[in-house]
N, C-alpha and C positions, 0 to 999 in steps of 0.2 A: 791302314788302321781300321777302316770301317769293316770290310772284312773280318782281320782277326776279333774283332769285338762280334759279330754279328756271326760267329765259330763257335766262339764263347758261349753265347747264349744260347746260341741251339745244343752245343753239344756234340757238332758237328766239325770234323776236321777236313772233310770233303764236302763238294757243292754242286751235285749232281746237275743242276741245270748251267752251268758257268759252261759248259761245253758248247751251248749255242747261242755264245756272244760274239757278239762282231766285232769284229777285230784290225785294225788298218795293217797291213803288212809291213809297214814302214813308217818306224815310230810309235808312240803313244799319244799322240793327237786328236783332236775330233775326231767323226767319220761324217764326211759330207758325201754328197751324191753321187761326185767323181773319185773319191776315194777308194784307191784299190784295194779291197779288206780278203781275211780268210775265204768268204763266200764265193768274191770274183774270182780267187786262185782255184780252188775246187770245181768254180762250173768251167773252166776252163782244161783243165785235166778229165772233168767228164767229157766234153765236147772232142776233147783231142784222143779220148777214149772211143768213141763213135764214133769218130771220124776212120780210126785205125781197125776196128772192127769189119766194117760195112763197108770202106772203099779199100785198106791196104790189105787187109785179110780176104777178099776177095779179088782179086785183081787177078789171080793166076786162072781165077774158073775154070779148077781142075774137076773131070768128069771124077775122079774120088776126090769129093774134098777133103781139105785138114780140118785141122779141131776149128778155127772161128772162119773159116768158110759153113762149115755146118753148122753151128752158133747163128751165123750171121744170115743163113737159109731159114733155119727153123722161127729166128724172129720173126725173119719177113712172111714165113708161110700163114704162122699163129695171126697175125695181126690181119693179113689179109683177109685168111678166112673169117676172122673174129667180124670185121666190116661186113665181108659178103652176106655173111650169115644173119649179121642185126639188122643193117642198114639196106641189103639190096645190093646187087650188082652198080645200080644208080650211087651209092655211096662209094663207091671202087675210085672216084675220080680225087676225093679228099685222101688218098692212102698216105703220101708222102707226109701229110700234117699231123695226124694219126698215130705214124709210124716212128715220125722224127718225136712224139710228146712220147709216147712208149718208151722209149730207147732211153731218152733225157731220164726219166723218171726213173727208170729201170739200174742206169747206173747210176744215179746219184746216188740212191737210196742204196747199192751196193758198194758205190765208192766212202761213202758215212760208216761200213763198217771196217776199214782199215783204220790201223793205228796210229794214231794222232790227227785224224782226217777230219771235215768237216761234213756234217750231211746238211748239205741246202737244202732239201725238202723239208728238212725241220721247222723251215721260215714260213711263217705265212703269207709274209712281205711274195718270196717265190712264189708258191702255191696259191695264192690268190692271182697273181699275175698269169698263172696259166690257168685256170678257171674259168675266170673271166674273159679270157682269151676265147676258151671255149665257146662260153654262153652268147658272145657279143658274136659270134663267127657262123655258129649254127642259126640265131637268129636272126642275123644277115641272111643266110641262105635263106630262112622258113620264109620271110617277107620276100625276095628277087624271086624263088621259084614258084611259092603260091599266092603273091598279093595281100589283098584282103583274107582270103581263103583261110592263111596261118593259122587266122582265131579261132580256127575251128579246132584248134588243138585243145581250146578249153569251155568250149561247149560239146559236152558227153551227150549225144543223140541216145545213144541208147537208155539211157534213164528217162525214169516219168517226167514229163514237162514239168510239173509240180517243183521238184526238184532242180532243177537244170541252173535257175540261179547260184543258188548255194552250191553249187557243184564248180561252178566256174569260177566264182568267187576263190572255192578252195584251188582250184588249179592252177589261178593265176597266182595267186600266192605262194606256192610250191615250187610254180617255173621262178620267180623270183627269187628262191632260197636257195635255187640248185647251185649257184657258185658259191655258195657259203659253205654248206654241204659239202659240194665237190675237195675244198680247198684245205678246209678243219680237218679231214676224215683224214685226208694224206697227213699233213703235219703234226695232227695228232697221234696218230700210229707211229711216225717215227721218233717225237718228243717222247712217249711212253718208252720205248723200249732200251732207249738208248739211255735216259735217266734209270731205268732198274739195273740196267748193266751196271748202271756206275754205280749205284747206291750195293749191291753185292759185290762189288769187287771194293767200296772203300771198307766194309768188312774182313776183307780176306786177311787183314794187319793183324786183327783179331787172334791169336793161337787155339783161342776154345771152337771157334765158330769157322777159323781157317779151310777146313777143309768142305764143310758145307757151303761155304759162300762158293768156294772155288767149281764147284759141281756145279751150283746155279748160274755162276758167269754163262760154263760152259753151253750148260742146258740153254737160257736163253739168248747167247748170242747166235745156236743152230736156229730155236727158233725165229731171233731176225731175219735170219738168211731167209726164210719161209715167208716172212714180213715182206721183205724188200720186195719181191717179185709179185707177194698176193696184192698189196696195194697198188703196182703197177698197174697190173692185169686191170683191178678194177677202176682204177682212175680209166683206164684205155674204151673199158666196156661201158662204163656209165657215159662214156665223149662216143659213143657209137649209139647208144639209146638214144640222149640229145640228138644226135644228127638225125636218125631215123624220124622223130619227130618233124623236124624240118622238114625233111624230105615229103612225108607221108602225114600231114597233121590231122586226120578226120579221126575221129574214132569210130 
């Protein structure tokens, strides 16, 4: 009832954010912490989608490979170089951590656009948990590999001493925003996209405006597909800067 009243009043006979509620799979009950919900079922279909990519689609390691042998190459090529390249060959030894948040991210965010599916990355509840993940792991590393040393991630030598407080001040505060950052930027990307989809497709009922909506579905759910992978890449790239940092903290 609350619902059809709150349709009413907007005007609204579709609810473009209802798509990423939590849901228990079984029953209409609360959702406590062990409760197996929509969310659990889809990271589990991503997981078993990685899993079948990277170990059953390669297993023949055929000198021609098939279609997700060379899928499941060119990931690992991209992600590697993408480390080599920011972090250092010294970074090469976090690849499987790396490459496993790539992969998760990559299909979730393409499993979110199948039909009737859910996109975990929509959560922030998710997205914060791998973030953080991040930020507490690289900064583990920056303190075991350089000690004290790390802080020197936020005193900029190069600038006039004059300066150099207010510099630090700004740095540390920045290092501390980057899981918020990290976390929002993914979930927000894919809360936007996936709410316009639905808001032009509850259009499309429409007969006047039917066929325009239907053109914008199309238009923007190519551009998600573009979505899905650009946020991957850079959730992947911005967890290679962090590391780098660690590894290398002087300016």
């Amino acid at each position: 009832m609350a619902t059809e009243a709150h349709g009413e009043a907007t005007g609204l006979t579709f609810h473009p954010m209802d798509q990423f509620i939590v849901k228990p799979l079984f029953g209409d009950g609360p959702v406590h912490w062990y409760t197996p919900t929509n969310v659990t079922l889809w990271m589990a279909v991503v997981a078993l989608g990685i899993i079948a990519l990277l170990v059953l689609g390669t297993r023949g390691r055929a000198i021609v490979p098939s279609r997700s042998q060379s899928i499941a190459e060119l990931a690992y090529g991209m992600v590697h170089k993408m480390i080599e390249d920011i972090a250092g060959k010294e970074g090469l030894k976090y690849f499987p951590y790396i490459m496993t948040l790539f992969m998760f991210i990559v299909f979730s965010n393409f499993a979110g656009l199948l039909p009737k599916a859910f996109t975990v990355t929509s959560h922030i509840a998710v997205t914060g948990v791998l973030a953080f993940a991040v930020f507490f792991t690289v900064t583990a590393i920056g303190f075991i590999k350089n000690g004290a040393h790390f802080l020197d991630l936020f005193w900029v030598r190069s600038a006039p001493l004059a300066i150099r407080p207010v510099l630090a001040v700004i740095e540390v505060i920045s290092y501390f925003v980057r899981p918020v950052s990290h976390s929002i930027r993914l979930a927000g990307n894919m809360i936007a996209g996936h709410a316009v989809i639905k808001v032009f497709a509850g259009f499309a009922g429409i007969a006047a405006v039917a066929p325009v909506s239907i053109i914008a579905v199309v238009g923007m759910y190519a551009f998600e597909i573009l979505v899905a992978f650009i946020q991957a890449y850079v959730f992947t790239i911005l967890t290679c800067v962090y590391l780098k940092d660690a590894l290398h903290p002087s300016h």
